[in-house]
Backbone bond lengths (Angstrom), bond angles and torsions (degrees), N, CA, C in turn:
res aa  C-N    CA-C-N  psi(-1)  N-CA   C-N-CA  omega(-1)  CA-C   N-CA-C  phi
1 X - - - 1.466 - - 1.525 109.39 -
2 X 1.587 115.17 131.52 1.440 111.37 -178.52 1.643 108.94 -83.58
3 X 1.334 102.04 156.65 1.505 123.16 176.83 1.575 109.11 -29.48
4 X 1.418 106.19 -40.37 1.468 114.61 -147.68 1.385 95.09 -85.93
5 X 1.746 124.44 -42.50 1.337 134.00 -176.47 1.708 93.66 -60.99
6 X 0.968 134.22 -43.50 1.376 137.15 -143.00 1.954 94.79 -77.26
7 X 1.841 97.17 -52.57 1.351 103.28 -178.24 1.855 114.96 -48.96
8 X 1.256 103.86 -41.06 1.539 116.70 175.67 1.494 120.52 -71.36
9 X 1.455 108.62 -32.58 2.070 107.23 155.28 1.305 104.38 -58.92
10 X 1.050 116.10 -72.74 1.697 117.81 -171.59 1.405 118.13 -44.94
11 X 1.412 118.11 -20.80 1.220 113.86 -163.58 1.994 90.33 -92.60
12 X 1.254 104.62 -45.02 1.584 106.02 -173.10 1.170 104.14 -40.05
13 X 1.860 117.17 -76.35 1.544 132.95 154.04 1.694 104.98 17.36
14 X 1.520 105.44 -86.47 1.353 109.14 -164.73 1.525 100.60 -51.35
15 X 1.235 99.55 -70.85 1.945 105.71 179.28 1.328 121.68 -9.21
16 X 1.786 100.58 -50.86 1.507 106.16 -169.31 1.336 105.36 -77.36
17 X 1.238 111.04 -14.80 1.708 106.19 -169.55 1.778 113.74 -82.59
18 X 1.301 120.79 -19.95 1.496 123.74 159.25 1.416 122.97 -65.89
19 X 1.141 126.16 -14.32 1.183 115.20 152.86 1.718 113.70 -34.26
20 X 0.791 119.56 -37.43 2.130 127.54 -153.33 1.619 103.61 -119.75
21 X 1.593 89.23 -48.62 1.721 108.00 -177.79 1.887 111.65 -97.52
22 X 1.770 91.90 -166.63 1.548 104.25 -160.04 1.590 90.28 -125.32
23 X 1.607 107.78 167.18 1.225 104.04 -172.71 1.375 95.29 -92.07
24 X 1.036 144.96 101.31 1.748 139.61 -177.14 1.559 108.29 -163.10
25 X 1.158 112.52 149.95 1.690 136.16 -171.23 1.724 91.56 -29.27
26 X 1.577 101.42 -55.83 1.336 96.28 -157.08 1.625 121.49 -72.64
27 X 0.982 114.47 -25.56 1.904 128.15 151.69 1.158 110.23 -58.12
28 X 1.425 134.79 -31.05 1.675 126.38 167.44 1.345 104.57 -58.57
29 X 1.446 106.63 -49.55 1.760 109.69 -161.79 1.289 100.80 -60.24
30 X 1.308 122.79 -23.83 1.594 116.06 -151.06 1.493 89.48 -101.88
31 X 1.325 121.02 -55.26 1.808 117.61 165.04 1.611 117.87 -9.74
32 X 1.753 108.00 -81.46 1.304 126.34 147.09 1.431 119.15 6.10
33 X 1.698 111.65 -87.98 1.305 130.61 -155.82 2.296 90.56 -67.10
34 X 1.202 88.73 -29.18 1.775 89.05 179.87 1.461 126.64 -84.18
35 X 1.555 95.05 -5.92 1.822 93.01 -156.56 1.555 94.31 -91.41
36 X 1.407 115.19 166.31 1.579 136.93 -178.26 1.363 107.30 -62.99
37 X 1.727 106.18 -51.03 1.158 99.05 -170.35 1.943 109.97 -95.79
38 X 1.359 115.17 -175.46 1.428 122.35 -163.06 1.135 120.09 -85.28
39 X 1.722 109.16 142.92 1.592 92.82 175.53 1.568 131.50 -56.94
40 X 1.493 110.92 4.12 1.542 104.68 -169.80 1.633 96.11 -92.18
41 X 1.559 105.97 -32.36 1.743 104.85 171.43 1.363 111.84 -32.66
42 X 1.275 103.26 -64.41 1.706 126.36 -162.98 1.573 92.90 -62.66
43 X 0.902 126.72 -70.88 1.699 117.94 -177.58 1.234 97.98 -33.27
44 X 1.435 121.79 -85.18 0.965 133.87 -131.42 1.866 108.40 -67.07
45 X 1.587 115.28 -27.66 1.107 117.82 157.33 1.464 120.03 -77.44
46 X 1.607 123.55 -14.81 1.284 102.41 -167.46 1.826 96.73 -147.64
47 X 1.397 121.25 75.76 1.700 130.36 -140.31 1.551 86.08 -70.82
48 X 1.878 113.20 -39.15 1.665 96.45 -173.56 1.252 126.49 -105.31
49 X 1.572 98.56 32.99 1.263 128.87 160.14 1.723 118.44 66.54
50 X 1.173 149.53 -76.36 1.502 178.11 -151.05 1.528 88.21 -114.39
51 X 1.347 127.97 -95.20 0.861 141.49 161.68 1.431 131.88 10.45
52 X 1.485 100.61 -74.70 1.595 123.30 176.90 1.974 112.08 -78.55
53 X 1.223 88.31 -4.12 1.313 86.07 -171.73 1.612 114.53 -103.09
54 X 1.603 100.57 -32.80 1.676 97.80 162.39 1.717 113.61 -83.41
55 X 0.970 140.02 6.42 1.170 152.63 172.47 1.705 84.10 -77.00
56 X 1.553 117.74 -84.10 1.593 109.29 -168.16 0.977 124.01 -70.80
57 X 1.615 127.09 4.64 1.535 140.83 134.32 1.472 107.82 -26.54
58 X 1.737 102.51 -79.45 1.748 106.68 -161.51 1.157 106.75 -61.10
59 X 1.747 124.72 -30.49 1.533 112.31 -149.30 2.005 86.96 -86.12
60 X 1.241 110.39 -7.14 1.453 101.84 -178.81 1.537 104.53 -77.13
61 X 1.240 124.34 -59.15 1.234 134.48 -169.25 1.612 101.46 -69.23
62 X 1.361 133.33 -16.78 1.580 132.20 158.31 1.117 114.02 -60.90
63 X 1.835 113.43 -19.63 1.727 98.38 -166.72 1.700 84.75 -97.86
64 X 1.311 141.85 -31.91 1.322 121.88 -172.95 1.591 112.92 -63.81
65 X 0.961 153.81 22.04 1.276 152.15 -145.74 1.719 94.46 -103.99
66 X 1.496 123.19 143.84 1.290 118.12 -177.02 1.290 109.86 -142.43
67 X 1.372 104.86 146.68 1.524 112.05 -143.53 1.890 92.21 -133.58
68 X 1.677 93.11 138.74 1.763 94.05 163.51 1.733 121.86 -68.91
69 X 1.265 107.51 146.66 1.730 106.08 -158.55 1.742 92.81 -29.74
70 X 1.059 104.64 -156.10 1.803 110.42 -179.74 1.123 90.99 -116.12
71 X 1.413 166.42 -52.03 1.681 151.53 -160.35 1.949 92.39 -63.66
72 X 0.950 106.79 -22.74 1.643 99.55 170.87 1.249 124.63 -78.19
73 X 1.587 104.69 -57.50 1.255 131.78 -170.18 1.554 105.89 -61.52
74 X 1.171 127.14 -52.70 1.206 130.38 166.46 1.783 122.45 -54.62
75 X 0.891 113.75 -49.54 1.718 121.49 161.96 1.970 100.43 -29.90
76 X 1.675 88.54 -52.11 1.959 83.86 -163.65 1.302 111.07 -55.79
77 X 1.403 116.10 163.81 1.636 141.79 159.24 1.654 93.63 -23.85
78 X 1.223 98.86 163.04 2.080 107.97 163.92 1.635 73.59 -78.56
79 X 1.327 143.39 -131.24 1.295 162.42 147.18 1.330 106.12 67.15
80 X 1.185 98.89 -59.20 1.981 116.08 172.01 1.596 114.34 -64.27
81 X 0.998 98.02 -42.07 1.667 96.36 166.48 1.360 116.66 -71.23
82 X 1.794 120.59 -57.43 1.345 104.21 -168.08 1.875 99.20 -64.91
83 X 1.044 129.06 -14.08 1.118 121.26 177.33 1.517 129.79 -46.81
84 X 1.915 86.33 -61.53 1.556 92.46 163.97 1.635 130.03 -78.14
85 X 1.222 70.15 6.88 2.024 73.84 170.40 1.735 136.32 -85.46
86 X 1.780 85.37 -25.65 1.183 114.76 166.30 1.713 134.74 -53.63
87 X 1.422 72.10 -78.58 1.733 109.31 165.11 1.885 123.79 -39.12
88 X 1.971 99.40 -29.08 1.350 117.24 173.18 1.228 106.24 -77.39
89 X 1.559 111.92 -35.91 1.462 129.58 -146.60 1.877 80.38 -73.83
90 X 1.036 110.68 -77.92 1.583 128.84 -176.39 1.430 97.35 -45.63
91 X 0.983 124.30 -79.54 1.970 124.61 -171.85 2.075 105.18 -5.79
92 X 1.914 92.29 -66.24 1.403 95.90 -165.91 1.352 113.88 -54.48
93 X 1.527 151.76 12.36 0.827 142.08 134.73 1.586 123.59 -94.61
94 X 1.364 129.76 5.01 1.321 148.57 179.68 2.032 86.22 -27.67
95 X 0.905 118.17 -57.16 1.244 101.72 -176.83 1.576 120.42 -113.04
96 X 0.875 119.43 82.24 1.764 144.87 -137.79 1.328 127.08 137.14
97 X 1.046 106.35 32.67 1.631 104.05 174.71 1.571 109.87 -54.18
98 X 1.462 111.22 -51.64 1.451 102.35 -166.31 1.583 121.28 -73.76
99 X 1.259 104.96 37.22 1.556 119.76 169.04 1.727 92.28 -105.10
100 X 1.575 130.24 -54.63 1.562 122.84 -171.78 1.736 95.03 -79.09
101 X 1.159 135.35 23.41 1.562 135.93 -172.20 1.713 84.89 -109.74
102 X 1.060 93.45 -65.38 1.659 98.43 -172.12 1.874 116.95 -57.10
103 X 1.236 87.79 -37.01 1.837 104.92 178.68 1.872 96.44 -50.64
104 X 1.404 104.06 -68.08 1.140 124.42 -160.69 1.822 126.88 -55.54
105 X 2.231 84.21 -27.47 1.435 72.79 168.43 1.321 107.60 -103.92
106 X 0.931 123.76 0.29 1.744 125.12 158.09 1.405 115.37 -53.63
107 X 1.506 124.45 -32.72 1.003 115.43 170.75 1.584 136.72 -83.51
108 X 1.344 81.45 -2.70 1.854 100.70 178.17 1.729 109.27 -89.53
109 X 1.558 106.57 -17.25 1.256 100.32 -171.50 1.454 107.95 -79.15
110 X 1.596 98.37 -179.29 1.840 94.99 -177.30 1.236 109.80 -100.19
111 X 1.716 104.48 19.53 2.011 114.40 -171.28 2.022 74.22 -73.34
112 X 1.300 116.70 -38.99 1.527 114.64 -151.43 1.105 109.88 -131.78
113 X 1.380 99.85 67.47 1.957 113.71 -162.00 2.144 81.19 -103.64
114 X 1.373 110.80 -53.19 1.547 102.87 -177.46 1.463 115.73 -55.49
115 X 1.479 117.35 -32.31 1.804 119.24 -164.94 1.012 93.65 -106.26
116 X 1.152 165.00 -1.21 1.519 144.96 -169.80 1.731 108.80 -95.29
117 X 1.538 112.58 -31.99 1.725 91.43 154.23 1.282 125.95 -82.73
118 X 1.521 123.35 -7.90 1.191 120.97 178.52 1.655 124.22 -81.34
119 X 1.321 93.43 -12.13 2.067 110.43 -169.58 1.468 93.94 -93.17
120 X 1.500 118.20 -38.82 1.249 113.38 -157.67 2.035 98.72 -93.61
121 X 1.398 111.03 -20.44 1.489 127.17 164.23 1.551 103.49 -43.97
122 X 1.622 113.67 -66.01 0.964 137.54 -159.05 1.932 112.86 -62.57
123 X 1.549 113.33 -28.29 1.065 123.28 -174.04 1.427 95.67 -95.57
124 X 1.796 132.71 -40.91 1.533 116.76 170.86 1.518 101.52 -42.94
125 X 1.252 124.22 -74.52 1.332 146.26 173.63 1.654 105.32 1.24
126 X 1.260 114.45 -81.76 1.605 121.06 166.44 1.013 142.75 -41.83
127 X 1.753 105.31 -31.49 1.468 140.53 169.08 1.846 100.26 -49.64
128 X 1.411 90.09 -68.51 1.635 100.90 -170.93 2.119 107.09 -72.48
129 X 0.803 77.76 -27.87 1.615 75.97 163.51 1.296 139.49 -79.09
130 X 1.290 97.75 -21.04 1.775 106.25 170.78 1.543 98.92 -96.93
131 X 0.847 121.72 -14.53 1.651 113.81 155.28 1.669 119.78 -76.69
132 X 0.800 122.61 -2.88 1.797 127.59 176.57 1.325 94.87 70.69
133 X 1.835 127.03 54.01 1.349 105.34 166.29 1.422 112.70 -97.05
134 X 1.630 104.71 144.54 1.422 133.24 -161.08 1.658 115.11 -106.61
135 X 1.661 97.57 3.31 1.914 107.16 169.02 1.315 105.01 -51.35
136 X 1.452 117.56 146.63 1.303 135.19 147.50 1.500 123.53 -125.02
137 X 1.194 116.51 171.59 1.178 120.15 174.15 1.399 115.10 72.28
138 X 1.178 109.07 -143.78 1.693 115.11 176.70 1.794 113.81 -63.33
139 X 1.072 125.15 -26.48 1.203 134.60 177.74 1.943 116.43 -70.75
140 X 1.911 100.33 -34.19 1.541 89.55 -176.48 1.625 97.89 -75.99
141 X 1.728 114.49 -37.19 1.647 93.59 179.86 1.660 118.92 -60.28
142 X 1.003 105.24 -27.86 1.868 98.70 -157.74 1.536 87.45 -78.94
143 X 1.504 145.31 -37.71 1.220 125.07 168.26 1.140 140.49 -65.27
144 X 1.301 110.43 -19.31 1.339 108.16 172.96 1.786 101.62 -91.49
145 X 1.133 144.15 -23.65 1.319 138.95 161.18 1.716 127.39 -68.93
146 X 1.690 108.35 -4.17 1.162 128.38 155.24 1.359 99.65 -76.01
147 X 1.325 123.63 -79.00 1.361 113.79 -156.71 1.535 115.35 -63.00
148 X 1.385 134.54 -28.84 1.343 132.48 128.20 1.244 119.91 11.99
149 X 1.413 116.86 -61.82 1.371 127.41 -175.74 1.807 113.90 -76.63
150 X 0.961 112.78 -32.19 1.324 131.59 -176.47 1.983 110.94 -78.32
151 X 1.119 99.01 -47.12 1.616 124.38 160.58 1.626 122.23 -47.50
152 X 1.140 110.18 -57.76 1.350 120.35 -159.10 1.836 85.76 -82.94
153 X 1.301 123.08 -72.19 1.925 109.83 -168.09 1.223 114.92 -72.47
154 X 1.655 122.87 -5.94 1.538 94.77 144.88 1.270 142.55 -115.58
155 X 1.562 128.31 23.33 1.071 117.44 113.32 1.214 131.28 -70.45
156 X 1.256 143.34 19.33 1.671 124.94 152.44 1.427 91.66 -88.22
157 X 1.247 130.32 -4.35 1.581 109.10 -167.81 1.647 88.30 -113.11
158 X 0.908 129.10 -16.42 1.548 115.90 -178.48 1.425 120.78 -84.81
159 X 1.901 107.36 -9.25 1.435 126.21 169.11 1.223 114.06 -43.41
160 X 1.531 114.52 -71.76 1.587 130.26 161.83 0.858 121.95 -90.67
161 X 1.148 130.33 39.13 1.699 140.46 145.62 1.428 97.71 -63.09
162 X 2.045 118.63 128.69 1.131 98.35 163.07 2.042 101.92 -130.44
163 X 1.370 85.97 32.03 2.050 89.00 -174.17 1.523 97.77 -68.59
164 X 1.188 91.44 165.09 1.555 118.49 146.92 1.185 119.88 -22.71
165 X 1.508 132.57 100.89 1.824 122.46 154.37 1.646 85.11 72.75
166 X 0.956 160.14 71.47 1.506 158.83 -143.15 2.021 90.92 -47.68
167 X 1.403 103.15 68.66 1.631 111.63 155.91 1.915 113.70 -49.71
168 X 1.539 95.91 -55.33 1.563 99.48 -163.16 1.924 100.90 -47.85
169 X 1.799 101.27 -51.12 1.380 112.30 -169.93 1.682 119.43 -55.71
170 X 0.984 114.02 -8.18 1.533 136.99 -157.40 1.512 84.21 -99.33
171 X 1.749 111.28 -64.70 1.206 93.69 -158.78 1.796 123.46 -83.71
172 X 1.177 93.78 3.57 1.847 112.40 -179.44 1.423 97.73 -81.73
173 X 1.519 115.61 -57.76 1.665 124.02 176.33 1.415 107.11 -33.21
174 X 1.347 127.17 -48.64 1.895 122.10 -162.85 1.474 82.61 -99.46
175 X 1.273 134.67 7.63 1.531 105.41 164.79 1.998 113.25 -88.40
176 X 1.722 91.28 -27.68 1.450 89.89 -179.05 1.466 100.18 -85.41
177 X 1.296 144.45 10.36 1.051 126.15 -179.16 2.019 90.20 -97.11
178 X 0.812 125.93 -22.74 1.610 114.14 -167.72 1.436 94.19 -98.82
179 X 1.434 130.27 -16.25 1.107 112.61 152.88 1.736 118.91 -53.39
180 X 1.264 78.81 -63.56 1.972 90.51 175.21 1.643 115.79 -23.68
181 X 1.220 96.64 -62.12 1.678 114.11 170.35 1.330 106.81 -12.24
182 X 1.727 107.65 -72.71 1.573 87.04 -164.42 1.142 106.65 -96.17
183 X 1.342 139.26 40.36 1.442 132.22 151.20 1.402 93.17 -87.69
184 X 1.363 143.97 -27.40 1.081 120.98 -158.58 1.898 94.29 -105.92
185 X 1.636 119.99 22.96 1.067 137.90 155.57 1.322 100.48 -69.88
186 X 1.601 125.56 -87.13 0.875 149.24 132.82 1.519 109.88 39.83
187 X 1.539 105.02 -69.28 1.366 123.51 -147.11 2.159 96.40 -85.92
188 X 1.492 96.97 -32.61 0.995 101.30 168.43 1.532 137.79 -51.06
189 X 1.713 90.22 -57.90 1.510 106.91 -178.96 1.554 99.45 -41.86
190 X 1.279 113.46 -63.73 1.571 125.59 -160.58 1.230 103.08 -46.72
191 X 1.242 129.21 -44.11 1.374 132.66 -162.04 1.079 109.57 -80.66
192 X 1.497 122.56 -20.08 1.487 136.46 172.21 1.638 107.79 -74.29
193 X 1.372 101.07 -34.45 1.787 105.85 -171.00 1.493 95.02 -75.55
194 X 1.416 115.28 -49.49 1.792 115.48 -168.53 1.578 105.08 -45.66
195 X 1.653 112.48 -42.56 1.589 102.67 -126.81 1.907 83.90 -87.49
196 X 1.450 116.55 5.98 1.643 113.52 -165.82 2.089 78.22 -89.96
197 X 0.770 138.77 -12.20 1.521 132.02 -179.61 1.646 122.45 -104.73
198 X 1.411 84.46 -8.35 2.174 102.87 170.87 1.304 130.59 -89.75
């Protein structure tokens, strides 16, 4: 069995174990002490243990994300796209929420006070990348830390979302995005004030 298959047992493993349990150090340890395979597996696939393992959580659930062909996808709004990018992003657990329930309060804890802007960095990050964005400079950070903002309350709101086709979540999502708007007003001015001193 390759490394990579092994990383993806182990990773299910944990998964299945929130059903009962929490996503936290101490449910890894106990995963571990239960799983088939050895603790040197688990090291050796996952060295920072908790850590390294919700990291290859997101980047797994980043690669399922599904997109309209690109002669479409490209036609859309910037806005309309990261929209539907979202909405894919969230869908693939449409029936599993309490896997992003458990994520989420892991990320509130102070086990994951250092990684929780960096995981959730990491998913703006992809967002704007599967859109072919071509910002640099001061503009690629401040957008992807805009949409950050837009990211983070609706999935807490799409948790207990229980409408239809998640309608309600859809329609909360384009409210934080026009909030967003004028931070990225905001973001402008400044950049207008900096660049008279550059």
């Amino acid at each position: 069995m390759s490394k990579n298959i092994d990383k993806n047992d182990l990773l299910k493993e944990f998964l299945e174990s929130l059903s009962t349990n929490k996503w936290t150090n101490l449910n890894y340890s106990s995963v571990i002490l239960k799983s088939s395979s050895s603790k040197a597996i688990w090291s050796s696939n996952f060295p920072l243990k908790l850590r390294d393992l919700t990291t290859f959580f997101i980047s797994k659930s980043l690669e399922n994300i599904q997109l309209p062909v690109r002669e479409q996808f490209i036609e859309m709004k910037t806005q309309e796209r990261l929209e539907t990018i979202l909405i894919s992003y969230l869908n693939q657990f449409k029936d599993n929420k309490l896997i992003i329930k458990r994520l989420v309060e892991h990320f509130k804890s102070p086990e994951s006070l250092v990684s929780t802007p960096e995981s959730i960095y990491s998913i703006s990050d992809k967002f704007w990348n599967l859109i072919e964005d071509s910002s640099v400079d001061f503009n690629f950070y401040t957008k992807r830390f805009i949409l950050m903002s837009v990211i983070v309350p609706t999935t807490l709101f799409w948790i207990e979302d229980t409408s239809d086709n998640n309608l309600n979540t859809i329609e909360y999502m384009k409210k934080c995005f026009k909030r967003s708007m004028k931070i990225g007003k905001i973001k402008n001015k400044i950049k207008e004030s900096l660049s008279r001193f550059l």
